[in-house]
N, C-alpha and C positions, 0 to 999 in steps of 0.2 A: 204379836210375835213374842215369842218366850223367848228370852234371854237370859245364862249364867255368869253370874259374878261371883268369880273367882278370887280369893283374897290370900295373897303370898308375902311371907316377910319371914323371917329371921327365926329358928326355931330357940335359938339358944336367947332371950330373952335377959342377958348380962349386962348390957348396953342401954337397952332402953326401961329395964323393970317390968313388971305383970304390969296388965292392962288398968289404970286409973277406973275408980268406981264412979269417976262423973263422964268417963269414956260410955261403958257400959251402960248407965241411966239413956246418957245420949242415944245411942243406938238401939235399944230398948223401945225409945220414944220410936224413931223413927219407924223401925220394924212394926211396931204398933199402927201406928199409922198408914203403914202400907198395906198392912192387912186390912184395915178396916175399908182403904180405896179400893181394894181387891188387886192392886198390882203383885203383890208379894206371896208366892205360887209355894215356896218350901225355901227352908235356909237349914244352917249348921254350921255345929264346929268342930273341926278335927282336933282327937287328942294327938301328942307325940308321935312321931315316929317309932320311939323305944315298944307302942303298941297298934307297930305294923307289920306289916308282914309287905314282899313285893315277890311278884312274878314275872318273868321273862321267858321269851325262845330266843336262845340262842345256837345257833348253828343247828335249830331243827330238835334240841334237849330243852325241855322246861325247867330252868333257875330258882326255885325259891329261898329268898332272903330273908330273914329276921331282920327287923331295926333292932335299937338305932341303924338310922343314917348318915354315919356321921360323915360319907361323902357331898350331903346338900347342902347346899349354902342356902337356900332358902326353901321354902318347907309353903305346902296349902293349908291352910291354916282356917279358913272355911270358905262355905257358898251360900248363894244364893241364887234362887230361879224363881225370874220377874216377868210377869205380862208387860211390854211398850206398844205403845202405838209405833214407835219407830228408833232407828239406832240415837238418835238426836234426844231422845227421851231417854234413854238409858245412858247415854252420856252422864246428861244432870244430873239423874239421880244419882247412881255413883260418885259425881263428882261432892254431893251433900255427906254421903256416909264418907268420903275419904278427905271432907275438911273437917269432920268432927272429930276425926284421927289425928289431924295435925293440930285442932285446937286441945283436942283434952291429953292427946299422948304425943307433946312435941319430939321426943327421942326417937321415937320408932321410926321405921325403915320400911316398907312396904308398895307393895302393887296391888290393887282391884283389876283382873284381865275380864274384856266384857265376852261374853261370847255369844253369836247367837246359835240356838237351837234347833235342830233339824225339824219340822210340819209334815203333815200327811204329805201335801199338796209336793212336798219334795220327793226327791227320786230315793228314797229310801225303803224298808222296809216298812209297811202299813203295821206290822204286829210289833214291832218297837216302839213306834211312837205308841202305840193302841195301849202297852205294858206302862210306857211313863203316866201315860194319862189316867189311866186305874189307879197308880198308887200315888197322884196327885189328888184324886176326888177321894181315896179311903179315908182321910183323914187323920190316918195314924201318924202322920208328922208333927212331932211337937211344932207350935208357932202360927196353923193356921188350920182351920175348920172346910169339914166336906160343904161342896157347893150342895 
């Protein structure tokens, strides 16, 4: 079952400082490691908001917004999309990347949301899932290699 791990915290970074370089190493490792068990499907990290754009309908007009945002209080800040055997597996493991956040960056503030991922075998569209899975095996994602 594919699973996304979503990672939300504080855009404005005054509080707690840029991310510590033994935060990094850590998570480094561990990404490393998941790629080579083949759990670790594609990750990322978002820049700023000041280098987003947002789109909305409202009342039936399309909205588009330049960031900043500086109406969010908290901001996604990156992902990841993991193979589990089950939601109990995906627990742990997140619960490993978000102690190595409270050991190496005690000030930060944040949330990992897990979520799971739509499969053929669900009532969805067959060319959707068929589209994620092509640009999961191209390879072109930094961080992990075509099967």
């Amino acid at each position: 079952m594919r699973y996304m791990m979503i990672v939300k915290g504080p855009e404005d970074l005054t509080a707690s400082g840029p991310p510590p370089a033994a935060l990094i190493e850590a998570v480094g490792k561990l990404v490393e490691d998941d790629v080579k068990k083949g759990k670790l499907l594609s990750f990322g990290g978002l820049k700023p908001t000041s280098s987003g754009t947002r789109m909305r309908i409202t009342k039936g007009k399309i909205v588009t917004t330049d960031g900043p945002f500086t109406e969010s209080k908290e901001v996604i800040g990156g992902f990841s999309i993991y193979n589990f055997a089950s939601k109990e597996e995906a627990i742990e493991e997140v619960r490993k990347f978000t102690e190595l956040h409270r050991d190496h960056w005690p000030n930060w503030e944040g949330e990992v949301e897990i979520r799971l991922m739509y499969e053929e075998e669900d009532d969805v569209r067959a060319e959707q899932i068929e589209g994620s899975r092509v640009l999961e095996h191209a390879g072109g994602v930094r961080g992990h290699e075509p099967r």
